[in-house]
Structure formats: C-alpha cells, structure tokens
N, CA, C and O atoms as a Tinker XYZ file with bonds, in Angstrom:
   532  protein
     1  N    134.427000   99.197000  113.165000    73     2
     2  CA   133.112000   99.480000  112.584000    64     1     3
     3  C    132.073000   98.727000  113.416000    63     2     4     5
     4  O    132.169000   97.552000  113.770000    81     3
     5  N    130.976000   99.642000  113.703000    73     3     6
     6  CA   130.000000   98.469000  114.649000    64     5     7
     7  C    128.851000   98.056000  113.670000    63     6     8     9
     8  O    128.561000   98.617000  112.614000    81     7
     9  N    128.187000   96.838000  114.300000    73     7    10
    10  CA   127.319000   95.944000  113.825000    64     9    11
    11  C    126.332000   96.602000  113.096000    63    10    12    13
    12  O    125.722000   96.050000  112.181000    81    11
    13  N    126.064000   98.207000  113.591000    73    11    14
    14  CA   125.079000   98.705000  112.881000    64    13    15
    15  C    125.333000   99.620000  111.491000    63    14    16    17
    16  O    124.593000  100.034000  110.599000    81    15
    17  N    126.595000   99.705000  111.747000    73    15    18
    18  CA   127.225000  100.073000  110.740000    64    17    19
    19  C    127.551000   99.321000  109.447000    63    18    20    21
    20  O    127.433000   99.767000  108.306000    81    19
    21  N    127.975000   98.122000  109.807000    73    19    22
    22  CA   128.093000   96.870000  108.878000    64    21    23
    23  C    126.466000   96.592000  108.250000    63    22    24    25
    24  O    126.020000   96.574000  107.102000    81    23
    25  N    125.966000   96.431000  109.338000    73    23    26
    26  CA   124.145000   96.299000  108.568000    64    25    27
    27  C    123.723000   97.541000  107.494000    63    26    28    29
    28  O    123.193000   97.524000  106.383000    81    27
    29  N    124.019000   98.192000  108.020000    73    27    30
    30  CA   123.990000   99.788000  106.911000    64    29    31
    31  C    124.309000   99.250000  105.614000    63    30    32    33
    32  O    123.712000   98.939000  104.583000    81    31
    33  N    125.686000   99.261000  106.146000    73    31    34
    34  CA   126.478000   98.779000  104.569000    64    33    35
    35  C    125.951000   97.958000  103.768000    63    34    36    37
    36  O    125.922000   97.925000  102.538000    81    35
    37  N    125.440000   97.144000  104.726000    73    35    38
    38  CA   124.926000   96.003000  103.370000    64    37    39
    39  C    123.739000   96.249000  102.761000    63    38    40    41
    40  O    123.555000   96.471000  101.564000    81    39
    41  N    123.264000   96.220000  103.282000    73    39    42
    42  CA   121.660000   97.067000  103.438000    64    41    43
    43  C    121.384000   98.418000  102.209000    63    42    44    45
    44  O    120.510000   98.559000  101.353000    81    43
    45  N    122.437000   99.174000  102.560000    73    43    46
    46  CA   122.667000  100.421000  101.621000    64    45    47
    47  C    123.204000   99.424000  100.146000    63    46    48    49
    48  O    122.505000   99.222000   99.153000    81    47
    49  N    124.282000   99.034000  100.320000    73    47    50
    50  CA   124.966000   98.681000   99.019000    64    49    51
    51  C    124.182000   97.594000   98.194000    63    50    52    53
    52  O    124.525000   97.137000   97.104000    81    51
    53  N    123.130000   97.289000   98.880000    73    51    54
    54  CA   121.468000   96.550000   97.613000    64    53    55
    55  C    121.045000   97.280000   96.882000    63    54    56    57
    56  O    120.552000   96.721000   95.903000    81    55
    57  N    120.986000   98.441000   96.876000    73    55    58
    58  CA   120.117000   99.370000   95.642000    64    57    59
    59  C    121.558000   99.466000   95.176000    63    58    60    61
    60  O    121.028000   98.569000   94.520000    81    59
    61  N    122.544000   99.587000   94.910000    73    59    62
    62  CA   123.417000   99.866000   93.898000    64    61    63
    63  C    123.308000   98.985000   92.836000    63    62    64    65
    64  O    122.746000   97.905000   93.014000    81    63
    65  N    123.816000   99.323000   91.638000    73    63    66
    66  CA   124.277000   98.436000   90.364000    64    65    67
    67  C    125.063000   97.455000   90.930000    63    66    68    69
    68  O    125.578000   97.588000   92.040000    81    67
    69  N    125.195000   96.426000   90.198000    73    67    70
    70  CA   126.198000   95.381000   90.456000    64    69    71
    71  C    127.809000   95.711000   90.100000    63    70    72    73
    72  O    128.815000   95.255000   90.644000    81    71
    73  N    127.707000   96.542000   89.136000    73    71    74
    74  CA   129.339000   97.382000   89.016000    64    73    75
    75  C    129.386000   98.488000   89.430000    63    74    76    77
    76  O    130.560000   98.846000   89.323000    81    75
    77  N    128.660000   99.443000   89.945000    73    75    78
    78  CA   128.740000  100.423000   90.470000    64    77    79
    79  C    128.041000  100.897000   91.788000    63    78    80    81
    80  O    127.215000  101.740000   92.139000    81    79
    81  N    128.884000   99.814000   92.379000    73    79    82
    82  CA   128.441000  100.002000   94.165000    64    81    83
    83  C    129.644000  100.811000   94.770000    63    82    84    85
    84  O    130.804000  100.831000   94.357000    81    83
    85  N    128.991000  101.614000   96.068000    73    83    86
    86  CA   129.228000  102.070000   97.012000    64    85    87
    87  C    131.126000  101.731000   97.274000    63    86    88    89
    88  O    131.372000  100.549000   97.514000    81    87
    89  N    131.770000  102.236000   97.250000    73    87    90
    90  CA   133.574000  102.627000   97.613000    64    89    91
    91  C    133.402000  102.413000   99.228000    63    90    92    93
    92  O    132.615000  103.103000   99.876000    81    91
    93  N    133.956000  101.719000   99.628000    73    91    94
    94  CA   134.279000  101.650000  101.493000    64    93    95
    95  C    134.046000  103.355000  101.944000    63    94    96    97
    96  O    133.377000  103.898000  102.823000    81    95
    97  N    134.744000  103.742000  101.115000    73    95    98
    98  CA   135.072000  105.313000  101.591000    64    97    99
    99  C    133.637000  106.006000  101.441000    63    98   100   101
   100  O    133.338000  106.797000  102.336000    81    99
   101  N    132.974000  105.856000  100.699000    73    99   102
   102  CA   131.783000  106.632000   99.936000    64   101   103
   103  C    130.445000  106.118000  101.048000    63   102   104   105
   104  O    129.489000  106.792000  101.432000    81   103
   105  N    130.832000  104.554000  101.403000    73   103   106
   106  CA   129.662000  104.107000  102.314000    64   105   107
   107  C    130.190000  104.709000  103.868000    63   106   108   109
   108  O    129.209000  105.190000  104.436000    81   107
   109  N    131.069000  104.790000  104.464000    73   107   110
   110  CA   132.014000  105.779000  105.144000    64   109   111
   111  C    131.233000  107.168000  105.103000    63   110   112   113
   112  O    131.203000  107.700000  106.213000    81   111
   113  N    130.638000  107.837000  104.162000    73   111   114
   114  CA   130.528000  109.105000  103.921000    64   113   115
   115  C    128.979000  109.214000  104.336000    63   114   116   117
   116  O    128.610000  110.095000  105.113000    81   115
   117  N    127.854000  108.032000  103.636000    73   115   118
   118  CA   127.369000  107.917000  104.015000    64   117   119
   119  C    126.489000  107.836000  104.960000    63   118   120   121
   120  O    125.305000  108.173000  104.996000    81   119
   121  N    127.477000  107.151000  106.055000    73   119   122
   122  CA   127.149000  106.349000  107.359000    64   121   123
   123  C    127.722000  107.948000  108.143000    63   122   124   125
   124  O    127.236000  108.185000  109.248000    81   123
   125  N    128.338000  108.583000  107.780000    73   123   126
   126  CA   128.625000  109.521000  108.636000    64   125   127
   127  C    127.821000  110.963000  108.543000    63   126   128   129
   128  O    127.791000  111.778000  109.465000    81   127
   129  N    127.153000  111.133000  107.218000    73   127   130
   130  CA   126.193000  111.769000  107.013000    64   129   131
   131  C    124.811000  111.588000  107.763000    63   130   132   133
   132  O    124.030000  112.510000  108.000000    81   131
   133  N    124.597000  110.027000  108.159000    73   131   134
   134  CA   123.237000  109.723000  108.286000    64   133   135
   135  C    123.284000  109.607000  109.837000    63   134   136   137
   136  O    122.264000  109.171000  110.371000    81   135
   137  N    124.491000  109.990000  110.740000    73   135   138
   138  CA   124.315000  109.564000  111.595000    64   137   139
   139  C    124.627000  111.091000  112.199000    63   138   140   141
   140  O    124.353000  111.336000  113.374000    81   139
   141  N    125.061000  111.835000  111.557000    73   139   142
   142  CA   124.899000  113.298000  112.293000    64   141   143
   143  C    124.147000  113.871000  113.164000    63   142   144   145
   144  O    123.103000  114.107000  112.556000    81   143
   145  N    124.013000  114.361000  114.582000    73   143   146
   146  CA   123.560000  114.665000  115.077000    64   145   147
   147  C    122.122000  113.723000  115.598000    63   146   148   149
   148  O    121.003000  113.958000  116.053000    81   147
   149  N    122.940000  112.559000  115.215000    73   147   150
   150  CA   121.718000  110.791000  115.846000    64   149   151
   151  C    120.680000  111.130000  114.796000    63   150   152   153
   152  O    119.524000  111.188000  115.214000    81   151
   153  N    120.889000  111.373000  113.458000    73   151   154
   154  CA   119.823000  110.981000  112.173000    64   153   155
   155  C    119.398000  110.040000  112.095000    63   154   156   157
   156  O    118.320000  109.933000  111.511000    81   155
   157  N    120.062000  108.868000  112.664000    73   155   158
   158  CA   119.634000  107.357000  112.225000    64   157   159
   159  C    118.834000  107.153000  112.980000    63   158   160   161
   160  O    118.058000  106.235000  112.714000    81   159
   161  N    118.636000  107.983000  114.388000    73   159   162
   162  CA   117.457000  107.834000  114.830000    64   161   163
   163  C    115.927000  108.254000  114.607000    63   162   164   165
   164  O    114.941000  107.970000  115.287000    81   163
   165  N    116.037000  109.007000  113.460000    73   163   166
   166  CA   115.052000  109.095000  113.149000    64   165   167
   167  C    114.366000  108.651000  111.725000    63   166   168   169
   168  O    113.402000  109.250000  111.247000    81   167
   169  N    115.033000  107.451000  111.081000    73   167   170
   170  CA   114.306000  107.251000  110.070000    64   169   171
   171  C    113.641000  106.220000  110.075000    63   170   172   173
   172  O    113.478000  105.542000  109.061000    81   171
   173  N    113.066000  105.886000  111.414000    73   171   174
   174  CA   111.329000  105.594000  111.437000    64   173   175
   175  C    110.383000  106.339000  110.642000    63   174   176   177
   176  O    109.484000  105.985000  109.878000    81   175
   177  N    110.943000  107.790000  111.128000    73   175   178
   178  CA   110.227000  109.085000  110.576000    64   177   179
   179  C    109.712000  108.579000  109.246000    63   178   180   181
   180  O    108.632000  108.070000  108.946000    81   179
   181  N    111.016000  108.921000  108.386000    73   179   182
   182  CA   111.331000  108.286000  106.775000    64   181   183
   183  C    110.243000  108.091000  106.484000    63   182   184   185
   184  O    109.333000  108.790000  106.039000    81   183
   185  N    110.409000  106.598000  106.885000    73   183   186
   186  CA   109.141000  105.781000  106.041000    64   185   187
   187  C    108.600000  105.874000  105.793000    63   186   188   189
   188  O    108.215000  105.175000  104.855000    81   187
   189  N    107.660000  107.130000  106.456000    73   187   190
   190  CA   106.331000  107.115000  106.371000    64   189   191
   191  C    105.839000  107.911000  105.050000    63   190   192   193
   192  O    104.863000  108.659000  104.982000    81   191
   193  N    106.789000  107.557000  103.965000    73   191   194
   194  CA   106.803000  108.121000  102.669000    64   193   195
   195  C    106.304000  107.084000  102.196000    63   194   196   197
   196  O    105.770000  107.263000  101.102000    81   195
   197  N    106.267000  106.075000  102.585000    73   195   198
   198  CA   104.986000  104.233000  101.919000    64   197   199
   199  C    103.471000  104.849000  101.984000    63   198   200   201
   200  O    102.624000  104.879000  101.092000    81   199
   201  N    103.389000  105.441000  103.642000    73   199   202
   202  CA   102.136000  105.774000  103.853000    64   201   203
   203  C    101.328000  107.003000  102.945000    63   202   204   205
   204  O    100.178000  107.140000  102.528000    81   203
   205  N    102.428000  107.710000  102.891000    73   203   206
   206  CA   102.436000  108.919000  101.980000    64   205   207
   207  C    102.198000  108.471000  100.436000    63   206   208   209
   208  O    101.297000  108.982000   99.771000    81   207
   209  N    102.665000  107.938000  100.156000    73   207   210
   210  CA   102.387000  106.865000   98.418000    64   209   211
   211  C    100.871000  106.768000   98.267000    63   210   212   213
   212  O    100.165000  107.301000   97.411000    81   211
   213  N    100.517000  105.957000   99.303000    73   211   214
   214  CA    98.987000  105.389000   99.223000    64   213   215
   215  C     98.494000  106.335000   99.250000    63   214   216   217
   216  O     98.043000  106.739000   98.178000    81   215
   217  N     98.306000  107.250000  100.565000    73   215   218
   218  CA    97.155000  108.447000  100.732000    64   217   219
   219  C     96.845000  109.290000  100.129000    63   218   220   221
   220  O     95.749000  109.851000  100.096000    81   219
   221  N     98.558000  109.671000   99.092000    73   219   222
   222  CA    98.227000  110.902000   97.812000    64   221   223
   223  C     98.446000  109.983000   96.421000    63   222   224   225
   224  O     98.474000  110.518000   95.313000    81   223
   225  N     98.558000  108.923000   96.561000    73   223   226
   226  CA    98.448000  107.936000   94.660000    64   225   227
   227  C     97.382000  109.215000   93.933000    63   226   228   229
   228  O     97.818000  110.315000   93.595000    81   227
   229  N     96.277000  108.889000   93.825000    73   227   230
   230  CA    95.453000  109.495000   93.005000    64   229   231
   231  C     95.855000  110.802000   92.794000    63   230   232   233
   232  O     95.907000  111.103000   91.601000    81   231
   233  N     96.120000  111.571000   93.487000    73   231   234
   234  CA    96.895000  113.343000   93.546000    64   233   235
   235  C     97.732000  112.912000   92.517000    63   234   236   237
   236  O     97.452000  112.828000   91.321000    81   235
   237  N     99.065000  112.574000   93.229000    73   235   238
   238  CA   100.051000  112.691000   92.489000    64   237   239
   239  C    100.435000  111.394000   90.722000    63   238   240   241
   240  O    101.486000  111.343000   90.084000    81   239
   241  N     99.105000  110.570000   90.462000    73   239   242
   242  CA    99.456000  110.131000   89.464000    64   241   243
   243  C     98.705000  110.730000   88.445000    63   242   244   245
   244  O     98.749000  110.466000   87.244000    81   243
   245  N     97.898000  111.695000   89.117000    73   243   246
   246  CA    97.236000  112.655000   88.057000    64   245   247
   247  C     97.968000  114.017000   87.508000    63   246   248   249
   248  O     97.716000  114.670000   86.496000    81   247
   249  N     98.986000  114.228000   88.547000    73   247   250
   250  CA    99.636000  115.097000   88.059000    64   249   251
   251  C    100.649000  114.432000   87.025000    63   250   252   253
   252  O    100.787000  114.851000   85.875000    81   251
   253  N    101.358000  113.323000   87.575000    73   251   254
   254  CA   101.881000  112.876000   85.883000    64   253   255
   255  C    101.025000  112.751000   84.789000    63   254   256   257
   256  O    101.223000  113.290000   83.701000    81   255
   257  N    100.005000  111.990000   85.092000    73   255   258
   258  CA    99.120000  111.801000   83.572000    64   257   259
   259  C     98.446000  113.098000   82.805000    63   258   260   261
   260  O     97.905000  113.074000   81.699000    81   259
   261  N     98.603000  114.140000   83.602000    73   259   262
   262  CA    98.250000  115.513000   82.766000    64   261   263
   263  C     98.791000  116.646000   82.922000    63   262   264   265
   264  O     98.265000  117.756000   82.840000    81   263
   265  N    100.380000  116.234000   83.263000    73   263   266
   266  CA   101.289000  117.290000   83.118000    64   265   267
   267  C    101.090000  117.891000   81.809000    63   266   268   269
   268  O    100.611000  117.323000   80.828000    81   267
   269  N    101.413000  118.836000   81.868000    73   267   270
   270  CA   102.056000  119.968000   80.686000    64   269   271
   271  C    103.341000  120.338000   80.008000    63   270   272   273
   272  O    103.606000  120.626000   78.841000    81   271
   273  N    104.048000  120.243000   81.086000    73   271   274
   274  CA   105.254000  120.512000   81.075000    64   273   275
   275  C    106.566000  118.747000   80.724000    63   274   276   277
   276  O    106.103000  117.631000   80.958000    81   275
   277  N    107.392000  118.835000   80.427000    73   275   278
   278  CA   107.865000  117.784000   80.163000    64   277   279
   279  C    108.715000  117.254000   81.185000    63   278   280   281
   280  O    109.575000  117.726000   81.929000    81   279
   281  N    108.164000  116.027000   80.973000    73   279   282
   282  CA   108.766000  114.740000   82.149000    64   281   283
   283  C    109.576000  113.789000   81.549000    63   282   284   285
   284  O    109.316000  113.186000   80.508000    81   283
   285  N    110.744000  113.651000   82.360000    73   283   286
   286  CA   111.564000  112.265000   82.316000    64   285   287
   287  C    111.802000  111.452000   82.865000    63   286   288   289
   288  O    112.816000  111.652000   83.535000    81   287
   289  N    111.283000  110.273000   83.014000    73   287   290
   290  CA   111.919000  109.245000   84.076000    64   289   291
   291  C    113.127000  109.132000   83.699000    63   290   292   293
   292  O    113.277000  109.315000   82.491000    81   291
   293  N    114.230000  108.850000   84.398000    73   291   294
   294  CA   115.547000  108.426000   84.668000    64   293   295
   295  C    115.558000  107.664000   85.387000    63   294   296   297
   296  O    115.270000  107.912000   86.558000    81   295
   297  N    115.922000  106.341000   84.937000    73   295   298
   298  CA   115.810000  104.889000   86.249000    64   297   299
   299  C    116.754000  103.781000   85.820000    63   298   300   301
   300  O    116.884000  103.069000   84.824000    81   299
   301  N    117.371000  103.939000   87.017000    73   299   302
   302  CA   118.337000  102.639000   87.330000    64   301   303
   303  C    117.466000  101.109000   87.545000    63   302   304   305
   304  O    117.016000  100.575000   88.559000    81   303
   305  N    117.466000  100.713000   86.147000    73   303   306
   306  CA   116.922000   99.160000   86.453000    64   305   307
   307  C    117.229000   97.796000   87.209000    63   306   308   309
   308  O    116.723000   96.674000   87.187000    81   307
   309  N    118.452000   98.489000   87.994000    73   307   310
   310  CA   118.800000   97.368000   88.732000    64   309   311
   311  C    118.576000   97.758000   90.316000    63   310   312   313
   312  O    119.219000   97.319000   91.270000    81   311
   313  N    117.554000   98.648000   90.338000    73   311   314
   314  CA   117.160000   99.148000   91.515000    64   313   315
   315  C    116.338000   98.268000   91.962000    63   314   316   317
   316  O    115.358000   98.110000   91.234000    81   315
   317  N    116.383000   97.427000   93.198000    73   315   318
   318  CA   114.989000   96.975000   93.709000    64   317   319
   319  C    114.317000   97.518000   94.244000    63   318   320   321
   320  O    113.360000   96.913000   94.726000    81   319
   321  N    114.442000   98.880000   94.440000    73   319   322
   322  CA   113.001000   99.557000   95.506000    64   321   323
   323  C    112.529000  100.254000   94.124000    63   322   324   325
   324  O    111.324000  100.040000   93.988000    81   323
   325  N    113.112000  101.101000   92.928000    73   323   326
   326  CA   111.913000  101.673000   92.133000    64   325   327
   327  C    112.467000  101.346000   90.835000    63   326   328   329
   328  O    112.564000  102.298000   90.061000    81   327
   329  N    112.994000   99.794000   90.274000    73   327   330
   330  CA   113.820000  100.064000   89.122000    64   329   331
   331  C    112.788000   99.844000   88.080000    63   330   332   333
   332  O    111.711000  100.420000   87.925000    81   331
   333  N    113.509000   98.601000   87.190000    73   331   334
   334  CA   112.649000   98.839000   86.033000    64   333   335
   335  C    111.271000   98.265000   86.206000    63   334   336   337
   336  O    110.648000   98.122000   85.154000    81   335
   337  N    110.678000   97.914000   87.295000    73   335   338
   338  CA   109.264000   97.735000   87.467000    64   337   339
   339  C    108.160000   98.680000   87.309000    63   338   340   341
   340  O    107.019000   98.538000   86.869000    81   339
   341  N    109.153000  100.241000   88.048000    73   339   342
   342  CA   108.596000  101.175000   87.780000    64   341   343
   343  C    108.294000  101.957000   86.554000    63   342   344   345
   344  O    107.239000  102.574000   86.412000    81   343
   345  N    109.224000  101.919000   85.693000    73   343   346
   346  CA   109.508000  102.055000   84.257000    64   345   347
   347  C    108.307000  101.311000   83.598000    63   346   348   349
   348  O    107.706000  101.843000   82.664000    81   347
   349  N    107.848000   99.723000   84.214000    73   347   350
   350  CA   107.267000   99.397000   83.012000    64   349   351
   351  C    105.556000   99.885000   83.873000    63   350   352   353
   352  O    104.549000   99.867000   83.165000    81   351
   353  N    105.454000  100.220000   85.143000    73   351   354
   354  CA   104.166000  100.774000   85.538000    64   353   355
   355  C    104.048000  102.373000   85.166000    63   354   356   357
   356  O    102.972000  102.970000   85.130000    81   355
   357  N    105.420000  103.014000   84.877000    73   355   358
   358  CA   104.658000  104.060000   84.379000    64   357   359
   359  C    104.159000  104.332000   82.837000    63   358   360   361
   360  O    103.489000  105.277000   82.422000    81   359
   361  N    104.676000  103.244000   82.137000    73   359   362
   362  CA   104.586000  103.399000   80.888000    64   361   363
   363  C    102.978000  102.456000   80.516000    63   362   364   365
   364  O    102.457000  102.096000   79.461000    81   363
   365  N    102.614000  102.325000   81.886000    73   363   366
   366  CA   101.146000  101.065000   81.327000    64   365   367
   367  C     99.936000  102.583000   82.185000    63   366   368   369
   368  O     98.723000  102.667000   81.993000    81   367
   369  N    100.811000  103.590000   83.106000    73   367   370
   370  CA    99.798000  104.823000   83.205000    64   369   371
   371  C     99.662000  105.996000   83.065000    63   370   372   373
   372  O     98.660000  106.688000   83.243000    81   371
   373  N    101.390000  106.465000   82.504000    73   371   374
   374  CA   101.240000  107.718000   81.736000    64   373   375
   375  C    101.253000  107.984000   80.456000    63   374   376   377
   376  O    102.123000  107.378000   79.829000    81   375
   377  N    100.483000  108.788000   79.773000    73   375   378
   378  CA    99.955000  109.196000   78.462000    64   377   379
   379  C    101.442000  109.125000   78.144000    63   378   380   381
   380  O    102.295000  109.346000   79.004000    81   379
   381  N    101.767000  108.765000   76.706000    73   379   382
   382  CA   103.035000  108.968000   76.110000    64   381   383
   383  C    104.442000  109.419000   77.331000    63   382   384   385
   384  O    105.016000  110.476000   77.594000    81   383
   385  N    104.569000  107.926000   77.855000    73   383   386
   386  CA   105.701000  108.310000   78.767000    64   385   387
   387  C    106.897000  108.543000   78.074000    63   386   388   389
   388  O    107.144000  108.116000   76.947000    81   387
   389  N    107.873000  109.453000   79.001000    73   387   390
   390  CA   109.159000  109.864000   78.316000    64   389   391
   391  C    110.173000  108.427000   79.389000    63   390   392   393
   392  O    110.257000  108.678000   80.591000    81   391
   393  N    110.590000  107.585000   79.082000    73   391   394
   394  CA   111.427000  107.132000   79.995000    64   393   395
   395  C    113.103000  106.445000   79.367000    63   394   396   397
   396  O    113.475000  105.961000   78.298000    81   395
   397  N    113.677000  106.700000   80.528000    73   395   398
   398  CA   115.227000  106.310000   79.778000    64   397   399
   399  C    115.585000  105.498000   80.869000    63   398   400   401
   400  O    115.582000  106.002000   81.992000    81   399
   401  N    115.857000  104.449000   80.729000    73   399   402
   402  CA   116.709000  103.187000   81.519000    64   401   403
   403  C    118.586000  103.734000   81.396000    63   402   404   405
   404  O    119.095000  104.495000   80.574000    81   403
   405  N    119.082000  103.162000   82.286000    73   403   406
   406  CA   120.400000  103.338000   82.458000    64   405   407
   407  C    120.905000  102.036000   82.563000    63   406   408   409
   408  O    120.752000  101.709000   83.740000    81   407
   409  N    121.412000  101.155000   81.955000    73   407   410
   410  CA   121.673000   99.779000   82.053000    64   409   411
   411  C    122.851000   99.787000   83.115000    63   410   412   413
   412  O    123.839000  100.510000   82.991000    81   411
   413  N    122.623000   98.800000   84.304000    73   411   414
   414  CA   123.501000   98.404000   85.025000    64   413   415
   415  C    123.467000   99.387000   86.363000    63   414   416   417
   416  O    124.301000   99.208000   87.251000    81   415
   417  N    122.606000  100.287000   86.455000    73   415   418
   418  CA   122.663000  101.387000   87.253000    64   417   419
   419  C    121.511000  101.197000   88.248000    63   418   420   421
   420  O    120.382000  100.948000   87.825000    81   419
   421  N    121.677000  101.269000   89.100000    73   419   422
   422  CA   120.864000  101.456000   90.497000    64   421   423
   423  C    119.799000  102.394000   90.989000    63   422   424   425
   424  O    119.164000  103.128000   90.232000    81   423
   425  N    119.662000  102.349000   92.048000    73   423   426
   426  CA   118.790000  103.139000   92.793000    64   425   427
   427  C    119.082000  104.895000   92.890000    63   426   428   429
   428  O    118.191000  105.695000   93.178000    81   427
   429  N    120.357000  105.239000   92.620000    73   427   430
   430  CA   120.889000  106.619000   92.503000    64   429   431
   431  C    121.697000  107.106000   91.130000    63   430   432   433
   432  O    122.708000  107.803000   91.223000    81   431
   433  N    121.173000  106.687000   89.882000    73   431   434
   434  CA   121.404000  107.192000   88.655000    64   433   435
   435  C    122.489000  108.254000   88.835000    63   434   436   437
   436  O    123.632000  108.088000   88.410000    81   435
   437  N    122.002000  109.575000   89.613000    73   435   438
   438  CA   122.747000  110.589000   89.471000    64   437   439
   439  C    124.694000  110.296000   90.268000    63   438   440   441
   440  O    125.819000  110.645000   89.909000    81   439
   441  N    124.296000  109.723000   91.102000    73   439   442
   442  CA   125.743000  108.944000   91.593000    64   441   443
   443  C    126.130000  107.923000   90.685000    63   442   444   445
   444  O    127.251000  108.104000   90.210000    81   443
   445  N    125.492000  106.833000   90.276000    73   443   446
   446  CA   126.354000  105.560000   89.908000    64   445   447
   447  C    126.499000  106.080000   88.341000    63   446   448   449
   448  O    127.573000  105.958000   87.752000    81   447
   449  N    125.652000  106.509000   87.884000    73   447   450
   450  CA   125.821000  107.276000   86.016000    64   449   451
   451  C    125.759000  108.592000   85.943000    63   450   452   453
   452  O    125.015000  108.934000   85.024000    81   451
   453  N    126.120000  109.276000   86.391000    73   451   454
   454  CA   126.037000  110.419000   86.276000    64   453   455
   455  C    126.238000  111.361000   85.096000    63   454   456   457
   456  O    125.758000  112.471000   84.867000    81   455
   457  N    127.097000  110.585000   84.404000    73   455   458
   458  CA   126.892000  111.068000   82.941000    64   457   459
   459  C    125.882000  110.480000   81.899000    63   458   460   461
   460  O    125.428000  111.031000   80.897000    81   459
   461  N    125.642000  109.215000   82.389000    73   459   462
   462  CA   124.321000  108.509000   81.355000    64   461   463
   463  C    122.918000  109.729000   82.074000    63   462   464   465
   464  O    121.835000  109.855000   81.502000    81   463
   465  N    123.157000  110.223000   82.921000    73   463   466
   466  CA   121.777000  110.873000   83.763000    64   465   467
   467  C    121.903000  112.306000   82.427000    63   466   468   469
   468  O    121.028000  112.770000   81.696000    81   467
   469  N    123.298000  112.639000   82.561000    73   467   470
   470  CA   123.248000  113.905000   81.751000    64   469   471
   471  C    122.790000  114.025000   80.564000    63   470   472   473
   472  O    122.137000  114.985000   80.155000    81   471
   473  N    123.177000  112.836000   79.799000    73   471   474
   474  CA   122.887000  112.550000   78.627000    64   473   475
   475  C    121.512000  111.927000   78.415000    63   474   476   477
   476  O    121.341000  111.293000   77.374000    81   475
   477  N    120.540000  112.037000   79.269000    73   475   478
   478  CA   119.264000  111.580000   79.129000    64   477   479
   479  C    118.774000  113.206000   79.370000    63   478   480   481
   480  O    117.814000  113.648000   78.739000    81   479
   481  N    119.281000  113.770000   80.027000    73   479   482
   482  CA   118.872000  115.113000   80.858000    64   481   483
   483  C    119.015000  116.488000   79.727000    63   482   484   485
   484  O    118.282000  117.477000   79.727000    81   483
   485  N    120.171000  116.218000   78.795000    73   483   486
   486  CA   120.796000  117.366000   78.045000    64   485   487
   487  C    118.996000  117.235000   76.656000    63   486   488   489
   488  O    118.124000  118.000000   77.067000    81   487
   489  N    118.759000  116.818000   75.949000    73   487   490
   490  CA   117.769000  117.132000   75.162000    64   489   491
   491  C    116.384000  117.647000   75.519000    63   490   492   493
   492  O    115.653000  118.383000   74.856000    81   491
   493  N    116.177000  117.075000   76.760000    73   491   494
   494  CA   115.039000  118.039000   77.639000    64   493   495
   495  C    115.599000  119.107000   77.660000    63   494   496   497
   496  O    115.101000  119.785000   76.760000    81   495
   497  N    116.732000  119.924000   78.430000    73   495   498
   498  CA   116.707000  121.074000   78.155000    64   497   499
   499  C    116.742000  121.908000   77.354000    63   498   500   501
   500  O    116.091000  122.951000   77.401000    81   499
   501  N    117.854000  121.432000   76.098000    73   499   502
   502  CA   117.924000  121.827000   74.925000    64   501   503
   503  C    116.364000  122.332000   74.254000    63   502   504   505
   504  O    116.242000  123.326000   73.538000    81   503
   505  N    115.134000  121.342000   74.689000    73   503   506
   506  CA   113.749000  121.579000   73.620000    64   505   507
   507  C    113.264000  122.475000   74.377000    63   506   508   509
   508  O    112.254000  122.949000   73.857000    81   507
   509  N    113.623000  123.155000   75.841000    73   507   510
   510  CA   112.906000  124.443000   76.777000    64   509   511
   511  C    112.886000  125.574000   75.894000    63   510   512   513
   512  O    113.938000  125.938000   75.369000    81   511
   513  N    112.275000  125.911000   75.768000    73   511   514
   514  CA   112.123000  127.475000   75.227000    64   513   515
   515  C    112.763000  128.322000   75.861000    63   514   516   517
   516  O    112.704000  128.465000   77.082000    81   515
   517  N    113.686000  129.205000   74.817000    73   515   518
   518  CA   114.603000  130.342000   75.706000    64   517   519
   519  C    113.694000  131.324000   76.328000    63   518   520   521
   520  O    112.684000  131.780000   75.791000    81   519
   521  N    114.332000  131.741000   78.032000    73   519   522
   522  CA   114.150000  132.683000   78.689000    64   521   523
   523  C    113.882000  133.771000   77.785000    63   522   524   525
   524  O    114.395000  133.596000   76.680000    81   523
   525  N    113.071000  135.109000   77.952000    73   523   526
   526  CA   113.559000  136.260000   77.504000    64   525   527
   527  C    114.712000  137.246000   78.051000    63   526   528   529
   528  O    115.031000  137.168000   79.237000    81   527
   529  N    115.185000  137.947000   77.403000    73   527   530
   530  CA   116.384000  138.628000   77.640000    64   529   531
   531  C    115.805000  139.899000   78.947000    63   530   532
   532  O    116.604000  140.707000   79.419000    81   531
C-alpha cells in the first residue's frame, strides 16, 4: 500500500462513526474507485464546493427556508465536516425544521446506518400523496 494510500485511509476513516468505520476491504474499494482513471488527481477540482457554499448561501438557504415540499435532514452527528453542528444551524434557520440525528453515525448515514436512514426516510414517503392511476 503506498503512503498516499495510507494517508487516504486515515484521512477518509475521520468522518466515520467511531463503530462504524470503513472495513480494510471497503477503504480498498474506495481508494480504487477514487483513483480510476487518475481521479485523485483531480480533487483540487472538488473543493471548490467551499467556494460554491459562500457564493450561493443566500440562494440556496432560501430555498430551504421556503420550501414547499418536505425536507429531511438525516445527519450523522459524529461527522466532523457536517454533523451535529449542522443540525443545530439548521434548526436556528429553517422555519419548523424536520431533522433526525442517527446516534453514533458519521459523515455517510446511508452507508454506516442504512437502516436508521430508512427508518427516518419511510414516514416522509408514506405522508406523499398517491400518484394518480
């Protein structure tokens, strides 16, 4: 395994839960996904989703605060890039926030809980109004 690979790993396996981190094999899957066709060379690119935050904030926190349609946060509070900090900033700026914590769960809910995700996920759909026939 090379050095940059090992840095990955560690690096990657910080946003996980503390019990539900990354399998050798799974960070393996990872690292081989991200490096396809030299991907890793481009997530300088990435980032520039920070810059993207700032320049559209006002856009896009207006579309939460006067959605229509129904919203759920789903958040792994043991995330350090969006956990429960975010949870408690969206609940201090969206009108009657909907939010569900996943205790012990990370930065990828849908991987590390995937059934706590469902079970936050199943009563939103349930209240959709049926399609017509």
């Amino acid at each position: 395994m090379s050095l940059i690979q090992r840095t990955f790993n560690r690096g990657f396996s910080r946003v996980f839960g503390p019990a539900t981190q990354a399998s050798p094999a799974a960070l393996d899957a990872f690292w081989s996904l991200l490096t396809l066709h030299h991907g890793h060379r481009q997530l300088h690119r990435l980032i520039r989703y920070i810059d993207d935050r700032i320049q559209h904030r006002g856009r896009w926190m207006g579309a939460l605060q006067n959605a229509r349609c129904p919203l759920r946060l789903i958040n792994g509070p043991e995330d350090p890039v969006s956990g429960a900090h975010r949870v408690a900033r969206c609940r201090e700026l969206v009108p009657r926030p909907d939010t569900v914590r996943l205790p012990g769960i990370g930065h990828d809910p849908q991987m590390e809980g995937p059934d706590g995700v469902w079970a936050a996920l199943t009563p939103l759909f349930d209240a959709l109004p049926a399609l017509p026939q």
